[in-house]
N, C-alpha and C positions, 0 to 999 in steps of 0.2 A: 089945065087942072080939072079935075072932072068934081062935080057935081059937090060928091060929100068928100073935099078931097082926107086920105088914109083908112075910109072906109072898108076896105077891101085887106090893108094890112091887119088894124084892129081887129078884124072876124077872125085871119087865123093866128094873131098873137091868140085870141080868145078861146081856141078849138085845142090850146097845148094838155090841159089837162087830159080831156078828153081821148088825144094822141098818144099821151104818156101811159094812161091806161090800157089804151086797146093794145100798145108794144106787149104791155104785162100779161095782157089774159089772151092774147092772139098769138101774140110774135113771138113767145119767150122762148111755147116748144119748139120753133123753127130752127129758132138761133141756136138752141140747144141741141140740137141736131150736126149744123154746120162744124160748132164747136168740137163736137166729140169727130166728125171725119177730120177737123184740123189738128186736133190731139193727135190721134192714130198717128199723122205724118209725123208728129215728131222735129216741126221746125227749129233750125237755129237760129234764125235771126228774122226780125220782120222789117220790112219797106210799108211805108204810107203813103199815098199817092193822092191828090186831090190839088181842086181848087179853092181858092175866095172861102165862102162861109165851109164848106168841106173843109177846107185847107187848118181851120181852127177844131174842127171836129177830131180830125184826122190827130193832131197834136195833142189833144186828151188823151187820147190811144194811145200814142206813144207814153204819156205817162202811167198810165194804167199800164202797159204792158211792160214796159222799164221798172216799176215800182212793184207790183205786184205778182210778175210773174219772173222778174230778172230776166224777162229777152231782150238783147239790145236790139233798139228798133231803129231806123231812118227816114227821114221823109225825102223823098225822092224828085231830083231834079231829071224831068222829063227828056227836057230836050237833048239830054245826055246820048237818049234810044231816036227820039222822034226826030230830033236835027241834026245832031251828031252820029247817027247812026252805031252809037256804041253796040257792043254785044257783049255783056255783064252776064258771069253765070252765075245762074240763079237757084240752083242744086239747092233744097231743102230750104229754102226762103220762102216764108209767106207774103204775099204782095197782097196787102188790101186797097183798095179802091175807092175811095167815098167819095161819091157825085149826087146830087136831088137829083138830077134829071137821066144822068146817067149817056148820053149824048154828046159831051165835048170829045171832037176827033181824037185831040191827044191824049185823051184820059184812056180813048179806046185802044191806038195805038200800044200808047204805053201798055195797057193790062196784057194786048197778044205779046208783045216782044216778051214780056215778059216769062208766059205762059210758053212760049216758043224756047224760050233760055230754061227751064225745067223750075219755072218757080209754079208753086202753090198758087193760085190766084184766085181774091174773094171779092166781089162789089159789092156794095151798101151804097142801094139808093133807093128814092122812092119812087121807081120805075124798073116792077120786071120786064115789061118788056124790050126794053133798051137795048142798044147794040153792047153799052159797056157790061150788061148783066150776059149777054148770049155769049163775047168771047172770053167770061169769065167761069172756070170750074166750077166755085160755087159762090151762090148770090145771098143775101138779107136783106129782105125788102121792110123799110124802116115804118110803113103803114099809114104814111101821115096825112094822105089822099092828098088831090090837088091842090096847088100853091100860085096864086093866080098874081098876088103882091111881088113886085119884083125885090124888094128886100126879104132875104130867106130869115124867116123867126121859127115857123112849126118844125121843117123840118130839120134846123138846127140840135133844140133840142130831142127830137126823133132819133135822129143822128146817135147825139150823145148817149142815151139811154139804150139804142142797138149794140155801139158799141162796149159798153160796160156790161150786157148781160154776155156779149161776147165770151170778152177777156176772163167773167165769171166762169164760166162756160170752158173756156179753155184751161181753167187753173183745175177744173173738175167739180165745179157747184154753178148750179145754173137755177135756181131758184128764186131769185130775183127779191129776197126776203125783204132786204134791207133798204129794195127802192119801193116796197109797195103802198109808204103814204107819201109817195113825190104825185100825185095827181090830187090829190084834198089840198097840198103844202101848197101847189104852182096855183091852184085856183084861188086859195086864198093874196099869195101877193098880188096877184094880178088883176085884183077884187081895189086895191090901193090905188088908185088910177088918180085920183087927186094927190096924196103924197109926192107924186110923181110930176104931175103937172106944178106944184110948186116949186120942185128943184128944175124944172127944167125951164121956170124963167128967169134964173141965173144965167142960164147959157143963150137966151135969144140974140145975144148982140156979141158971142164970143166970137174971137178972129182963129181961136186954136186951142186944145184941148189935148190935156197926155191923160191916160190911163195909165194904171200900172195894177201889177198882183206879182205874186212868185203859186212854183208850184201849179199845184192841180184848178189856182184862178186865171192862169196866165194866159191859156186859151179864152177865159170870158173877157180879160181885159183886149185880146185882140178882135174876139167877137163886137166888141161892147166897138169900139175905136171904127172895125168897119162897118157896121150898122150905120152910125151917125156920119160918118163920110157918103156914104153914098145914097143917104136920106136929106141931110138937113146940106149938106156940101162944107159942113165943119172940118178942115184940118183936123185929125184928131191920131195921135202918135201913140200907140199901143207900145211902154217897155215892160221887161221882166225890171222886177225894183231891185235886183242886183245889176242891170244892164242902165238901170238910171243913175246909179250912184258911180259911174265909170264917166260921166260926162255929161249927157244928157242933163243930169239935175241944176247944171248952168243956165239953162233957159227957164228955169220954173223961177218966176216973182210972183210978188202979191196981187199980179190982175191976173196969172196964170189957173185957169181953172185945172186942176187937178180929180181925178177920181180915183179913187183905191180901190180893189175888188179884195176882203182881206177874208181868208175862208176860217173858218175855223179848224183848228189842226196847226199843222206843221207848215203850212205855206204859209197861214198868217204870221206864225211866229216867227219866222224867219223876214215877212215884212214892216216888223214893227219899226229898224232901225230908219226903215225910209219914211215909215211914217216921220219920225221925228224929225229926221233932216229936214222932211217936205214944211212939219210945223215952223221950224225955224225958221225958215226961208220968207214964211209968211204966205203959204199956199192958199189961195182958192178952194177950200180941202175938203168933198163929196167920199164916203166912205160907206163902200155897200158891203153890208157881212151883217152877223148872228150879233154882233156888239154894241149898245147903245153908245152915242160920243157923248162924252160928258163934260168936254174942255166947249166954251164958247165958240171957239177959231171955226170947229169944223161939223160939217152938218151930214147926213147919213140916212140911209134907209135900212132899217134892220130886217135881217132873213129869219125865219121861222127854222132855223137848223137844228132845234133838241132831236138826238138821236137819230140823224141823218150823217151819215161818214165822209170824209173829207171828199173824199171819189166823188161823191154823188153831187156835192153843191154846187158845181155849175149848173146843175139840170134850173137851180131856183136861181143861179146868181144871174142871169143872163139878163131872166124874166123882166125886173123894173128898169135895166138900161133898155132892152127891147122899146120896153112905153118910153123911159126919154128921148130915145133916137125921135118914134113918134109925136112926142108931143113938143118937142123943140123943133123938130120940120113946120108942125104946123105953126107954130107961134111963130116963124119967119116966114111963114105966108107962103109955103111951098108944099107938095103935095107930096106923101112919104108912099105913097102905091106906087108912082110911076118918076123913079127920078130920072134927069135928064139921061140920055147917051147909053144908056144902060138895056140890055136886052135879057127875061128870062131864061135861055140857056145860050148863054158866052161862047162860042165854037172857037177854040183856040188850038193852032197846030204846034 
């Protein structure tokens, strides 16, 4: 355990504002860029390809691109090309790419097969110079500089915000209007560090942990789930809250610590019935969104969402599960920079 252990994660939770802006006034005309050569091609269908914290990124995008633009998207099982040697044609398909590092073999593989099959290929990560940015047609470098903590927080959110000025970008508006107070919003949650610390001495002695959201939360509830596994070493089961009421919701009692991710919009509305089940049940019941809890049962951190659009609230929902991941590692005595077993870039074939 080094020194000040999570020191190292804390700085770039800290630096997200600061990231989210420079996307805005740096990166946007980039992205804006890519977007209008992706337009031109005129794709029909998109693939998302990624790992781990990518892998939650990459699924925003898919509903951003599902929702907003009506393309059906896919996430893409790799080893279909890498070990299976498949050969999928990829005629008018865009294959985007989202890696941090930009370096896992099969992220690379995959992007050439792909590119070799006649797909479109785009990386997003925060490494131009990367092998997965060279065998890719074109790249979006997400700005978020060095990421030294081995659980990914900066450029998660980087991530996120590349990819919506994207998908903006690709509908034909790239102006980024509607994210331009997500850098004052995230500095202030992130500013709550003790709100944060109090729910997270709830969970110092938990044995296991479900998250849940629907919708455009769903990615933070599987962001939020592997954060704290691979920080604090919590069991922690990421469902869609229509995928919990199918079974899952059997294991949740009253020592079950639960967390909701409930955004405002359409995906909360669509969570409220689980909320209720989960009340019933007599849930452990943590509830992160724009809504104060006003029943006793269940306890909450509320997001600053006025006039921020459903699309956008992951960029803030992430943010105070970020500090729990952190601040429930540390209250178990464990160091959230450098968890066990774990290497900053995974090379997976």
């Amino acid at each position: 355990m080094s020194e000040q252990p999570g020191r190292i994660m804390a700085g770039e939770m800290a630096e997200q504002p600061a990231v989210l802006r420079r996307i805005l006034d740096e990166g946007a005309p980039r992205i804006r860029e890519v977007a209008r050569a992706v337009r031109e091609r005129r794709p029909r269908f998109v693939l998302l390809t990624a790992r781990g914290t990518s892998d939650n990124a990459a699924l925003y995008a898919k509903y951003l691109l599902e929702v907003r633009l009506g393309l059906p998207c896919g996430l893409t099982s790799m080893s279909t090309t890498t070990a299976y040697g498949a050969k999928p044609d990829y005629t008018d398909v865009l294959v985007v790419t989202v890696s941090q590092s930009g370096g896992s073999p099969d992220l690379v593989a995959s992007a050439r097969a792909a590119r070799e099959a006649g797909g479109l290929t785009l990386a997003v990560t925060n490494n131009p110079d990367s092998s997965l940015a060279a065998v890719s047609e074109h790249h979006i470098d997400i700005l978020a500089g060095p990421e030294k903590a081995l659980p990914a927080t900066k450029t998660y959110t980087a991530s996120l915000l590349s990819l919506y000025l994207l998908v903006e970008g690709l509908g034909g508006d790239g102006g980024g209007a509607a994210a331009r107070d997500l850098p004052e919003l995230a500095a202030r949650v992130l500013g709550r560090r003790d709100e944060v610390r109090a729910l997270a001495a709830r969970y110092r002695f938990a044995e296991r942990m479900v998250i849940t959201s629907r919708g455009y939360g769903y990615p933070t509830a599987k962001e939020a789930a592997l954060k704290l596994m691979e920080t604090s070493y919590i069991p922690a089961l990421a469902y869609s809250g229509a995928d919990l009421l199918h079974g899952p919701l059997a294991m949740v009692d009253n020592i079950s610590p639960v967390i909701a991710v409930v955004p405002d919009g359409k995906g909360g509305e669509a969570l409220q019935p689980v909320l209720d089940r989960l009340r019933g049940r007599g849930a452990d019941l943590v509830v992160v969104g724009p809504r104060p809890q006003v029943d006793a049962a269940s306890a909450g951190f509320v997001l600053p969402t006025d006039g921020v659009p459903e699309e956008l609230q992951p960029i803030l929902e992430i943010l105070p599960l970020q500090l729990l991941a952190h601040e429930v590692t540390l209250a178990r005595g464990q160091d959230p920079d450098a968890p066990r077993a774990l290497a900053k870039v995974t090379e997976t074939h």
